[in-house]
N, C-alpha and C positions, 0 to 999 in steps of 0.2 A: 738450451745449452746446459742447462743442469745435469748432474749426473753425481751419485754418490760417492765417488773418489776422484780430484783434480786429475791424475794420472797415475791409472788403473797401473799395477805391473804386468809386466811384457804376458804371464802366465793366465793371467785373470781377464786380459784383453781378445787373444786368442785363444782361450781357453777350446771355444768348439772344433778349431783346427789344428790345436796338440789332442784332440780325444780323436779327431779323422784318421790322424796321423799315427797312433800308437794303432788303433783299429788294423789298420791296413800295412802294420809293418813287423809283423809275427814272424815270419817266415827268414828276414832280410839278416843278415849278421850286424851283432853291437858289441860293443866292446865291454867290459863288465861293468854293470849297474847303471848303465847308460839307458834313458827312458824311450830312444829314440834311435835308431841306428845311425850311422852317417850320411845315408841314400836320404834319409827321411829330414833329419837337421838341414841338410843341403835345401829339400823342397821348401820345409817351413819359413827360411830364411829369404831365400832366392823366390819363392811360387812356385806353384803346378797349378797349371790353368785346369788340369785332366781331373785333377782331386780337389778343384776348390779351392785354393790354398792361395791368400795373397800373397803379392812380394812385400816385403816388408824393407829390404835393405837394394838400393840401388847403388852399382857400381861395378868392381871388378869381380866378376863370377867368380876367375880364377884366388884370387885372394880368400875369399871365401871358403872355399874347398879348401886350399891349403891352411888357413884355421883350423877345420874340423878335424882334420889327418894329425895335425901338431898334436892338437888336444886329443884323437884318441891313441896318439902314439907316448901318451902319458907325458911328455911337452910342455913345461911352461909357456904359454901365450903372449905375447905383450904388441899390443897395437899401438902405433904411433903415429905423428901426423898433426897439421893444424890442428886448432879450436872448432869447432863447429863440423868436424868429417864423420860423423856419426860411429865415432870409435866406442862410449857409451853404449849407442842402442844395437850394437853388432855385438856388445860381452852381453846386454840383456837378453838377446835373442839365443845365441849360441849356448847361454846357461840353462834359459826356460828351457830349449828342448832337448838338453840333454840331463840338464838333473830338475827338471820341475820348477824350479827358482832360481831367480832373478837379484833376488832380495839379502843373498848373504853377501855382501858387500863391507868392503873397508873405504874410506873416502880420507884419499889422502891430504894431509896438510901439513902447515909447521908445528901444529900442534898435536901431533897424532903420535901417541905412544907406544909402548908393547901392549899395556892392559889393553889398548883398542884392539890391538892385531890377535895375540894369542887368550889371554884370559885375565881375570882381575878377581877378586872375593868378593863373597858377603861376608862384613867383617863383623855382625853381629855373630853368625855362625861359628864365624873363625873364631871369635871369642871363647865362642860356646864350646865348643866342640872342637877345637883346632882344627888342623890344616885337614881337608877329606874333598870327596869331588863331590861332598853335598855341598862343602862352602865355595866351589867354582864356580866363578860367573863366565861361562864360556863365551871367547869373542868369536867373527865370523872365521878364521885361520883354525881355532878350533873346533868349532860348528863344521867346516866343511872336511876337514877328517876324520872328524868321530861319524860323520853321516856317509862320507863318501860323495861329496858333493860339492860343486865350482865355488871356489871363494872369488869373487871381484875386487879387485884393488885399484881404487879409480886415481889418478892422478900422482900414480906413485910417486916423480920426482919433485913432489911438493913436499915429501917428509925428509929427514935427515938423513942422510948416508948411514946411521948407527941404527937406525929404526928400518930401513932398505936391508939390510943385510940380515937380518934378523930372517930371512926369507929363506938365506942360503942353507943352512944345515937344514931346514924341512923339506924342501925343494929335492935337495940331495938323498936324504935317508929317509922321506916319508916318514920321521919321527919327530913330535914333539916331544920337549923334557919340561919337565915340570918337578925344577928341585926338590918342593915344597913338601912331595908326597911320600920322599924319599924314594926306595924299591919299586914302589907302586907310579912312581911315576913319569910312565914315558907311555904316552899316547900314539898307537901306528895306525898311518889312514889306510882307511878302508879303499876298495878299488871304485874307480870314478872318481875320488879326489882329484883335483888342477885348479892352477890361478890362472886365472885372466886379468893382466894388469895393462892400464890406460899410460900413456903419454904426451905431455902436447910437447909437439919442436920449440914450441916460442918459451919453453920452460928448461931447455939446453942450456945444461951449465947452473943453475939454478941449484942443484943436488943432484949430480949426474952420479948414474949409478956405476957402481962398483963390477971389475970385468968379472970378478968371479960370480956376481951378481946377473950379468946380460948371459950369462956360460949357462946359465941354467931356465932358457930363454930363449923362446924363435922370433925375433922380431917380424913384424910386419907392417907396412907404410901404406895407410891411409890417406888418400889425397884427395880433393878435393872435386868435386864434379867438374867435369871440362866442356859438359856439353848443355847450351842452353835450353834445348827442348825437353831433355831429359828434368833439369833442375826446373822446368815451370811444371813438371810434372808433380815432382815432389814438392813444389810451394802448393799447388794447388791441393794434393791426396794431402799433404797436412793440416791446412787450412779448413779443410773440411770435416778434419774428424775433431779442430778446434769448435768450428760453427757453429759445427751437428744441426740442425734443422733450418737456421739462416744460410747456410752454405751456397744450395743453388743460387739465391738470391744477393749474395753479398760478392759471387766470381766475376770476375771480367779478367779471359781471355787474354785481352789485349794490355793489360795494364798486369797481370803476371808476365808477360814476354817481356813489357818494359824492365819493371826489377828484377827479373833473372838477367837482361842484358846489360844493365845497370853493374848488377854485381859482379858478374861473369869478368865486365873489359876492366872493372877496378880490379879485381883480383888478379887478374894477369898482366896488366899494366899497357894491354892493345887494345884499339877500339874493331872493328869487325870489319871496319877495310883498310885495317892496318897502322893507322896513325898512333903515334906511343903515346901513352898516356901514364903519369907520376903516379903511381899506385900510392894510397892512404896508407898509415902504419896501421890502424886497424884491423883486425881480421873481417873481410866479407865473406864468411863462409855463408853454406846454402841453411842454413839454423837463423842466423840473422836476416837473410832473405823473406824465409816463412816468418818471423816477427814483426818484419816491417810492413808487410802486407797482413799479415790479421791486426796489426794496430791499427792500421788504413781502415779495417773489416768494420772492427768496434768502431771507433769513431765516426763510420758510415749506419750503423745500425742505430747505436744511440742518440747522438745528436742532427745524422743528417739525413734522416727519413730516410735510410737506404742505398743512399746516393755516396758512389768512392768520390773520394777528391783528391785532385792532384796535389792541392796546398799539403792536404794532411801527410798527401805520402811521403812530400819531400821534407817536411816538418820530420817523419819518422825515420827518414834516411838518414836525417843529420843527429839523430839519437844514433845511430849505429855507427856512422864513420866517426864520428866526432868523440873516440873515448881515449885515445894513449896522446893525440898531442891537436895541439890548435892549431899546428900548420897545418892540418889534415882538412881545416876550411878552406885555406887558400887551394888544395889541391881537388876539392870537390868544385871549388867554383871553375879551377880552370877547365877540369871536363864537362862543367854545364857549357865554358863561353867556347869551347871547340867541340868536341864533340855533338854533345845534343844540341846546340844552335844550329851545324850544319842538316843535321835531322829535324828540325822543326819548320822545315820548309815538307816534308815529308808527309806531313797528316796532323791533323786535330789533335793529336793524343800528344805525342810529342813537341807540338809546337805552345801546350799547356806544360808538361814538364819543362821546358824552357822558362817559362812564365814566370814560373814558382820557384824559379832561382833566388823569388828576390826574398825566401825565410831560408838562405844558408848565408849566415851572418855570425 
């Protein structure tokens, strides 16, 4: 399971399938300085099984498509949507194949300033030599104008309305100003310039942004998998490229259906023949699914010769439901003592997930 970076970027991963993909896309219309046309971002994203090309993002095809039309209609981006909807790995995706990187990114918080977003000095320089664009420390809002390339803005409504807004005149006039430099300074992006910025719902109200701010913006709503065969697909394709060579040997089938089906009736608050069920305030998104099951993985590698266990799993489950409030035990317990009880007359597997009720305490 070694590998020389915990997680390779999106460009360095697929690297041989953005080289397939530029190869065979010569011909196809892109928009200026776009590394990849839209026909081709679409495949990279989505698959072509014809070209080789995994999928990488499951969900709404159509959402997809209409991303890449925003962004080459020169469009601000902004995906929004629970915690865990793969809003992150669809600006990772959609940046590698259109400008190369992944990697110019801002990461929003309470503490995130202008020097993060636009630029900051070297103030030895600036000493030296006063204000010039030898003394600029360019940030990535920077970086992705003077290159002509996607800036990311993760988590935008975690910074302050005064630091959000700061978006809006470049947004608008493709120009940075940069007092400092006087005459000389005002930065215009180049073409291929756009932000891709993140949202989570559960951060509504928190530092909601500003209309003149969403005006410069196509939103789009990321939701959450609905379907459980699909979501043990992606526990399982995740899980594996965690494993890497214990993989085969650490999968069971049956025990990713259960925590996909697990997750699936918490998150919508029905069980699968209907019965309602007190959804957890936690987010069950399918990111906390693929965790609870490679922590089952390890825990099965390391200490238990190989062997998944049910203990361990519901031990990990109670790491995932149990983070915003403690009533969230009594509401796992009641869909052990209804739900999976009446299923543990069902088979072996579940009538052990029953069992192991007794570490949700």
């Amino acid at each position: 399971m070694a590998q020389d970076q915990i997680k390779p970027p999106v460009e360095v991963q697929f690297a041989p399938e953005l080289k397939t993909l530029r190869e065979d896309d010569a011909k196809n219309p892109k928009p200026d300085n776009w590394l990849l046309s839209p026909k081709a971002v679409r495949s990279f994203v989505l698959g072509d099984k014809k070209a080789n090309i995994s999928q990488k993002y499951y969900g709404n095809d159509a959402l997809v498509e209409r991303c890449i039309i925003t962004l080459a209609g020169n469009r601000g981006l902004m995906l929004v949507g629970e915690p865990g909807t793969a809003k992150t790995m669809l600006s990772e995706l959609l940046s590698a194949a259109i400008s190369g990187t992944s990697v110019n990114t801002i990461q929003g918080t309470a503490g995130t300033t202008d020097d993060n977003i636009k630029y900051s000095w070297n103030y030895a320089l600036l000493l030296a030599k006063g204000a010039s664009r030898e003394s600029l420390v360019p940030a990535p809002l920077y970086i992705g104008m003077e290159k002509g390339i996607i800036t990311r803005f993760e988590e935008i409504t975690r910074c302050s309305a005064e630091i959000q807004d700061t978006l809006i005149s470049v947004m608008s006039d493709k120009v940075l100003s940069i007092p400092e430099l006087g005459e000389e300074g005002f930065l215009f992006a180049k073409p291929g310039f756009n932000i891709i910025g993140t949202a989570n719902t559960r951060d509504r109200g928190v530092n909601e942004m500003s209309s003149a701010l969403k005006r410069r913006f196509n939103f789009e709503t990321v939701f959450p998998i609905n379907n459980v065969a699909l979501e043990c697909q992606i526990i399982e394709e995740q899980c594996a490229a965690l494993l890497g060579p214990n993989a085969k040997a650490l999968t069971d089938k049956d025990i990713v259906n259960l925590i996909a089906t697990t997750f699936h009736e918490l998150r919508t608050g029905k069980s699968a023949d209907g019965a309602k069920i007190d959804p957890p305030s936690a987010v069950m998104s399918t990111a906390e699914a693929v965790s609870v099951y490679y922590q089952t993985a390890l825990t099965a590698h390391y200490y238990n010769a190989g062997k998944l266990s049910v203990d361990n799993l519901v031990q990990n489950l109670m790491g995932a439901v149990v983070k915003e409030s403690r009533d969230d035990i009594s509401k796992l317990k009641s869909y052990f003592n209804t739900v999976v009880k009446n299923r543990s007359k069902s088979g072996k597997l579940w009538e052990a997930f029953y069992e192991a009720r007794k570490w949700i305490r």
